[in-house]
N, C-alpha and C positions, 0 to 999 in steps of 0.2 A: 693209916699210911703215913710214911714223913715227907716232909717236905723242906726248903731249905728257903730261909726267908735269907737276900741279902738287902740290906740294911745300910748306908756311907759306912763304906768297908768291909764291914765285917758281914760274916754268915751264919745263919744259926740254924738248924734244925728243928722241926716242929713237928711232933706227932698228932697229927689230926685225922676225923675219923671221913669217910668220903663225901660226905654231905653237909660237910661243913661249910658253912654259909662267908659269904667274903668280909661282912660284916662283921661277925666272930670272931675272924682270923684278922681282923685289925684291930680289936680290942685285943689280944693278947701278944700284939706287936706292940702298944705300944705299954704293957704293962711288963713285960719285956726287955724291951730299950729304954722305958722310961722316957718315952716320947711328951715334950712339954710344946702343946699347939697354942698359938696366938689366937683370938678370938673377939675382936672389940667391932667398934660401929667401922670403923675404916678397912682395917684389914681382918682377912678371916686365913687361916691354914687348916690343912684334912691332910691325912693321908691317900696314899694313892698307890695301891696295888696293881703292879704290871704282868702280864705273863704271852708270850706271844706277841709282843708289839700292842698287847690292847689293854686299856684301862679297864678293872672289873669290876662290875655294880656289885653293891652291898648284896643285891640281894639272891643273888646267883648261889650255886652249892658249885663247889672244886670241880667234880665228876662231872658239870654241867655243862664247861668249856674245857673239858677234855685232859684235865690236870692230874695226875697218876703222882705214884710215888716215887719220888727223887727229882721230884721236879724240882727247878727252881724259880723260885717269883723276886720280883723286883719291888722295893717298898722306898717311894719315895712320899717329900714335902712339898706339899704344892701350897702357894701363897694365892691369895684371891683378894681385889680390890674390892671392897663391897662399893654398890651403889650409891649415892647422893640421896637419888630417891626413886620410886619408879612411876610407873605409866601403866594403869589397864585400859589396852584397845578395846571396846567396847563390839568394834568392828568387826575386827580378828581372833575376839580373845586371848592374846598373847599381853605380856606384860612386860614393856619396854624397861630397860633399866638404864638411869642417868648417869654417867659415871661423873668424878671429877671431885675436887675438894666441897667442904664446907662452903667456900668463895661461892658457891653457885646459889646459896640461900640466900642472899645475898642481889642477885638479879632478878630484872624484870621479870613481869611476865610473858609481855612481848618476846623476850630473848628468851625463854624455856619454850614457848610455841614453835618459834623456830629449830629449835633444837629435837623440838620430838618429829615435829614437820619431816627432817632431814631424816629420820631412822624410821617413821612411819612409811612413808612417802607419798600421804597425805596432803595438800594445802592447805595453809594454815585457816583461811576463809569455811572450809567446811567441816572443822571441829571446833569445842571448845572445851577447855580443861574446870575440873572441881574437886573438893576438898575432897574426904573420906566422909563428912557428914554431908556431902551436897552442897558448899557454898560455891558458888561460879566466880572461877578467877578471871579478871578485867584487865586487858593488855597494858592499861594506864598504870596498873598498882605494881609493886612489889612484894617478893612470896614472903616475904617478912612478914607484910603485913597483915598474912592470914596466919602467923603462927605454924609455918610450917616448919618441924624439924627434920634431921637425917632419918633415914630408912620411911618418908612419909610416903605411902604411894595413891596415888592420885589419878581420878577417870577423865577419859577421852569417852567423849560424847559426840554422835555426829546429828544430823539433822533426822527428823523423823520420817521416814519410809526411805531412806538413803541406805539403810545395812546391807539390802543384796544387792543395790548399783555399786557401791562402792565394792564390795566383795569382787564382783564382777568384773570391773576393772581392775581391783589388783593383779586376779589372775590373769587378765587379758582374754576373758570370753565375751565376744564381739555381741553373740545371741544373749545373753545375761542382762550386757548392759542394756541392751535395746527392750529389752521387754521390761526392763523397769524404770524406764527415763516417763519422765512426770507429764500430765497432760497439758501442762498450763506452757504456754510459749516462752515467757521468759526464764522458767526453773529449767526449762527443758533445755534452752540453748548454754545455762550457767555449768549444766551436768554436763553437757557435752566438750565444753571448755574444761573441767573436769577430769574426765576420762582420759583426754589428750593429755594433758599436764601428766596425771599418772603414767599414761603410757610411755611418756618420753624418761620419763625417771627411773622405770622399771626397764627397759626398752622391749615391750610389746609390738614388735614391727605389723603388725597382723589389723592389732585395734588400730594401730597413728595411722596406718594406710586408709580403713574405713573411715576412719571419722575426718580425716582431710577430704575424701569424698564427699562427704556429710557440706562439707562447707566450712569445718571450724578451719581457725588459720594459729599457725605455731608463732604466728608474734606476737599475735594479743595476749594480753594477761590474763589471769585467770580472774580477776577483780573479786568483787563480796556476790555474794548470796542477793538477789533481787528486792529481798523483804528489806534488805542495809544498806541499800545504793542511796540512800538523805542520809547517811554517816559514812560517806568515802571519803572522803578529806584525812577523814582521822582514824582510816583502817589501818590494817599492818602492813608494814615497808612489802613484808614479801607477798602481797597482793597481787603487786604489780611486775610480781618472773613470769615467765613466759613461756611456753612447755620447750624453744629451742633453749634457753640456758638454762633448765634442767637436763637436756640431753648433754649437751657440752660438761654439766657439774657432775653426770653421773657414768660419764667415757662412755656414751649409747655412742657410736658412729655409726651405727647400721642408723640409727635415728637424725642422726644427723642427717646424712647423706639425702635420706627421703624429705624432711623439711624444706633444707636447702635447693632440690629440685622440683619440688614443687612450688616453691619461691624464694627469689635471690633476694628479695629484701630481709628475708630473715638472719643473714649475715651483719646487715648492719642495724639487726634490733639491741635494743639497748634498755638494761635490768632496772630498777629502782635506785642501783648506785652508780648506773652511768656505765657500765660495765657491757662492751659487747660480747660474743657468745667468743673470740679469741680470747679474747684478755680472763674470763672465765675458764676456760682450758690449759692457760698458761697458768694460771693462780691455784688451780687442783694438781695442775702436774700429768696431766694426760697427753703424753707425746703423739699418740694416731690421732686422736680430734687436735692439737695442735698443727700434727702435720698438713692436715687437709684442709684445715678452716684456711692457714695462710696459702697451702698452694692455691686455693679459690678465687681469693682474694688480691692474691699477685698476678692472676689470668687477665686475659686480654679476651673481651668479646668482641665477634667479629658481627657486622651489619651490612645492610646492603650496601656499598661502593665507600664504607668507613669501617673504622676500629677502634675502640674505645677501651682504656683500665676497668675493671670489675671497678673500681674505688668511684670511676666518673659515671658508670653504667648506674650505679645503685644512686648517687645524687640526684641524676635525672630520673630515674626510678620513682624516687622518693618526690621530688616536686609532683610529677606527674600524677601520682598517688593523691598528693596533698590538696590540686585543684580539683581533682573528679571530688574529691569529698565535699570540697565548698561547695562547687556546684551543685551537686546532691542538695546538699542546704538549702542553698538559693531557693531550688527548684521548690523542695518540700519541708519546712522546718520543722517535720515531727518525723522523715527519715531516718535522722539519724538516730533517735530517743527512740526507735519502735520497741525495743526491749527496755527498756529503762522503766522506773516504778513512776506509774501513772495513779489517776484520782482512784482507783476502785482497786488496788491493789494491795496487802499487807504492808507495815512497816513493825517493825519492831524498837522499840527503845528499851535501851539495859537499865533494868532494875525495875522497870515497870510493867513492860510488855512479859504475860506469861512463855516461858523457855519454849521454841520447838525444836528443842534439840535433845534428848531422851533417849536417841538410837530406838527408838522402835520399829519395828517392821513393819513392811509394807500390808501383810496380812493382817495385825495388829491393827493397826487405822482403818483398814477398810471393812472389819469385823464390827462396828459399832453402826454403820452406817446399813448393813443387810440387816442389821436389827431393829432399826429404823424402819425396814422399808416392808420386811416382814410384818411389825407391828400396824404399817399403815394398810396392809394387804387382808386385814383381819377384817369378817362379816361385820357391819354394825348392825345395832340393833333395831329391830322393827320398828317402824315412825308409825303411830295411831291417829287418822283421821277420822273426824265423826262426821259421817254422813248420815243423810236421812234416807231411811229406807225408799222413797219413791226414785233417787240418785241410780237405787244398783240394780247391776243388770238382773234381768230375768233368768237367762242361765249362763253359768261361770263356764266361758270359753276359755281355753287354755291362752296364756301370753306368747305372744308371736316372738320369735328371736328372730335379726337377719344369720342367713346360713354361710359361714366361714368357706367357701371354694377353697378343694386343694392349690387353684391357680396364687389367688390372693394368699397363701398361705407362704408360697414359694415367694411369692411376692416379697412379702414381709422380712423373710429372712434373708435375701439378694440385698433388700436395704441395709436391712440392717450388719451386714457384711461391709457393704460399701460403707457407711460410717463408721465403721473402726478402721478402716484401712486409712480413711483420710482425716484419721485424726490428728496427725503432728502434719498436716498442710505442705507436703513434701519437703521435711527437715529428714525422714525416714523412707527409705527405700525398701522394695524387699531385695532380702537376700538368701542366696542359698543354705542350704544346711550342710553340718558341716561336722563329721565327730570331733569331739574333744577330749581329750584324753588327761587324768591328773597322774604325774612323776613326783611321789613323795620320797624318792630315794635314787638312789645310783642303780640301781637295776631297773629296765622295763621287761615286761613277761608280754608273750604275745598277743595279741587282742584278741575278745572273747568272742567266739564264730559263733550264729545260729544255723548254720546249715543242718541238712540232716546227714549226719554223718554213720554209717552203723558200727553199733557197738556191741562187745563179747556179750553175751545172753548165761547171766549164771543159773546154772542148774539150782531148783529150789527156792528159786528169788518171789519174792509175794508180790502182789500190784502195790504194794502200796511202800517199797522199799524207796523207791524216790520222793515221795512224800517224807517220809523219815529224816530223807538225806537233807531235802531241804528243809524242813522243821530246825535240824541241828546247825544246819548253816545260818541259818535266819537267828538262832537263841545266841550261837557264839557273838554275831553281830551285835546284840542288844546288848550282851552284857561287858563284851570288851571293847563296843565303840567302836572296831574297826572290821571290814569285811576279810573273810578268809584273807584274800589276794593282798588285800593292804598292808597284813601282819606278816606275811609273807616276806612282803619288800622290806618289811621293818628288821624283823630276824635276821634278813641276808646282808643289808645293808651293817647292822650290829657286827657279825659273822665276821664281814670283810675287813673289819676294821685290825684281825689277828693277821696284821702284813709276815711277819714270820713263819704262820702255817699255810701249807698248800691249800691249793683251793678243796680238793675231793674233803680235806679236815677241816677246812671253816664251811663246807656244806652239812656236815654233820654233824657240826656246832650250830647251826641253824635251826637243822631238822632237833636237833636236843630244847631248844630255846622254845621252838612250837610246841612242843607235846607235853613241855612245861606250862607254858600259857595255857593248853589245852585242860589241864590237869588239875589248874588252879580255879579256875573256871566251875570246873566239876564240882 
């Protein structure tokens, strides 16, 4: 078939055969045109084939997005900055890329923390960065002076049994995070600090709603890890934000609004650089948290038989705050330090203490430990005592056991119920259940019913045709990593992207896309 490439200006004709691959067909664009692409550490240029409003992967055939003969495609030059360097999330598996000049080889470490901090949206307290051979970068040093060049990409590591807490909050599932928060009381309360920070950054209105429940508060910091609280003096500046001016830094106002009403001194909290969550709003340039931080702020609360400025209400706020705390002291001088790292608790020192920071999961650490307990569960062997025959008895009575009652039995597990229930010492509630649903695309498809519904009866059909069906649905899954339904969204969502053809023709660009996945597979 032909087809007509245009090209800055001009149009050329191209006889290709249907299955020609887009790949193909830019190899002899540019042998053609005589197309001359840039390609060094800083800038990269491709070509880029359009047809229908949508850009075509290499690896697509013509006939596969619907391309006939006489069509015409657009062939343009697209320039691309390359990276500085990148980032593998270890968490996410996604690999962040650093953009910016050379100048950034150049800076701290500190300052690239922060920087992946803001694209991860991680705190920087619960990662740490390392070379491609494993050496751990130290917020003190300079990437210099590990010898790092352009294109070097570099792992993020989080604490160990942290991958599915932290997953969990990214996505904002409320049951996730809670079933992997740590047993020990002060990691537990650091995670939950944690979670809020994330959720304010991501704006998770669902998780910040529970965990202020919980008890955390949106003006504390997020501070270090419990094992590091003997080196807070000399942790990172952004230690010390607070999950409200991540809400203000990332225009959450739905996140706002809930902080702020469950407490108005969170208005006058103030960042590591002196920065309240206004002056934060006004310096990102987010006019809706702008507009509402100061109408707040310029309010008048009203009291019994007086009226006070929000500016004089939150002063006395804040004194009032400040004496219940001394008091507290007074009272008890290990209130305040109840989570803080005591005599029988981990510390770590860099460079000496071995790393717990690996990302390994939580299933991972707790698999050495059944093995453990497996090995101590094993018969030992027979102990020989020498007796004298006058010692034993006359005739070998069977050994008495006592008898385990089904009561006691019930017993047993009633406790043992109630001890896991009060294991976080009411930092945890129960809560209801709840489905959750993942949107990996612009389309959602209806949720999946088990009712019993009746269904057409084919003539001929064996018992074991559903068996089949799912055998085949189960293999597509293994080998393409996504379930029917997922690739689905993936194909339609691709589909969509041809804004020039109607929709019934980017469904059938779709249904082409699947049966090609389907096909390759095979």
């Amino acid at each position: 078939m032909r087809v007509f490439i245009i090209f800055e200006g001009s149009c050329e004709p191209f006889d290709v055969p249907p299955d020609q691959t887009v790949g193909a067909m830019k190899q002899m664009v540019k042998d053609n045109f005589l197309v001359q692409l840039c390609n060094d550490k800083q800038v990269w240029q491709y070509l880029v084939l359009s047809y229908g409003g949508a850009a075509l992967q290499d690896s697509w055939a013509l006939c596969d997005v619907g391309i006939t003969s006489g069509s015409a495609i657009r062939c343009l030059i697209k320039s691309e900055q390359r990276p500085v360097m990148r980032v593998f999330n270890a968490v996410t598996g996604e690999t962040l890329p650093i953009m910016g000049s050379e100048a950034l080889l150049h800076m701290s470490v500190a300052q690239l923390k922060t920087v992946v901090s803001t694209q991860s949206g991680l705190p920087v307290s619960t990662f740490r960065l390392s070379t491609p051979t494993g050496v751990q970068l130290y917020d003190c040093n300079q990437l210099q002076d590990y010898a790092i060049e352009v294109g070097t990409t570099l792992r993020l590591d989080t604490w160990d049994g942290w991958v599915e807490f932290l997953q969990g909050s990214l996505l904002g599932h409320r049951l996730t995070v809670q079933s992997h928060l740590s047993e020990k009381k002060p990691v537990m309360r650091f995670q939950l600090q944690v979670a809020l920070y994330i959720a304010a950054s991501l704006g998770h209105l669902d998780l910040a709603g529970w965990l202020l429940e919980r008890g955390v508060h949106a003006e504390e910091p997020v501070g270090v890890h419990p094992y590091r609280q003997w080196c807070q003096e000399t942790a990172h500046p952004d230690t010390g934000k607070c999950p409200i001016h991540l809400a203000a830094e990332s225009s959450q106002l739905l996140i706002l609004k809930l902080f702020i009403t469950k407490n108005l001194l969170t208005l006058a909290c103030r960042d590591p650089g002196g920065r309240s969550p206004l002056k934060v709003a006004i310096q990102r340039g987010h006019r809706d948290c702008v507009r509402y931080l100061a109408n707040k702020l310029c309010s008048v609360v009203s009291l019994p038989n007086m009226s006070l400025s929000m500016r004089t209400y939150l002063k006395i706020k804040h004194w009032v705050s400040l004496g219940q705390k001394r008091a507290a002291t007074n009272r008890c001088h290990y209130t305040s330090a109840a989570f803080k790292a005591r005599v029988e608790d981990t510390l770590l020192v860099d460079g000496f203490s071995q790393p717990n920071m690996s990302s390994k999961s939580r299933k991972a650490l707790t698999k050495p430990s059944r093995e453990i307990k497996a090995k101590a569960l094993q018969p030992l062997p027979p102990i020989r005592y020498s007796l004298s025959v006058s010692h034993l008895p006359s005739k070998r009575a069977p050994p008495h056991l006592p008898s385990l009652q089904s009561g006691d039995f019930k017993e047993m597990q009633k406790k043992q119920k109630q001890d896991v229930k009060s294991r976080e010492d009411g930092l945890l509630d129960e809560i209801s259940k709840e489905d959750s649903s993942l949107c990996r695309g612009r389309f959602t498809f209806p949720s999946i019913t088990r009712e019993s519904i009746p269904r057409p009866v084919f003539v001929g059909a064996s018992p074991k045709s559903s068996h089949i069906l799912t055998a085949s649905l189960e293999s597509f899954s293994h080998r393409c990593g996504l379930t029917p339904r997922e690739n689905a969204i993936y194909c339609l969502t691709i589909a969509s992207t041809f804004t020039e053809k109607s929709w019934l023709k980017q469904l059938s660009i779709a249904r082409t896309l699947i049966r090609k996945c389907v096909h390759t597979m095979a």
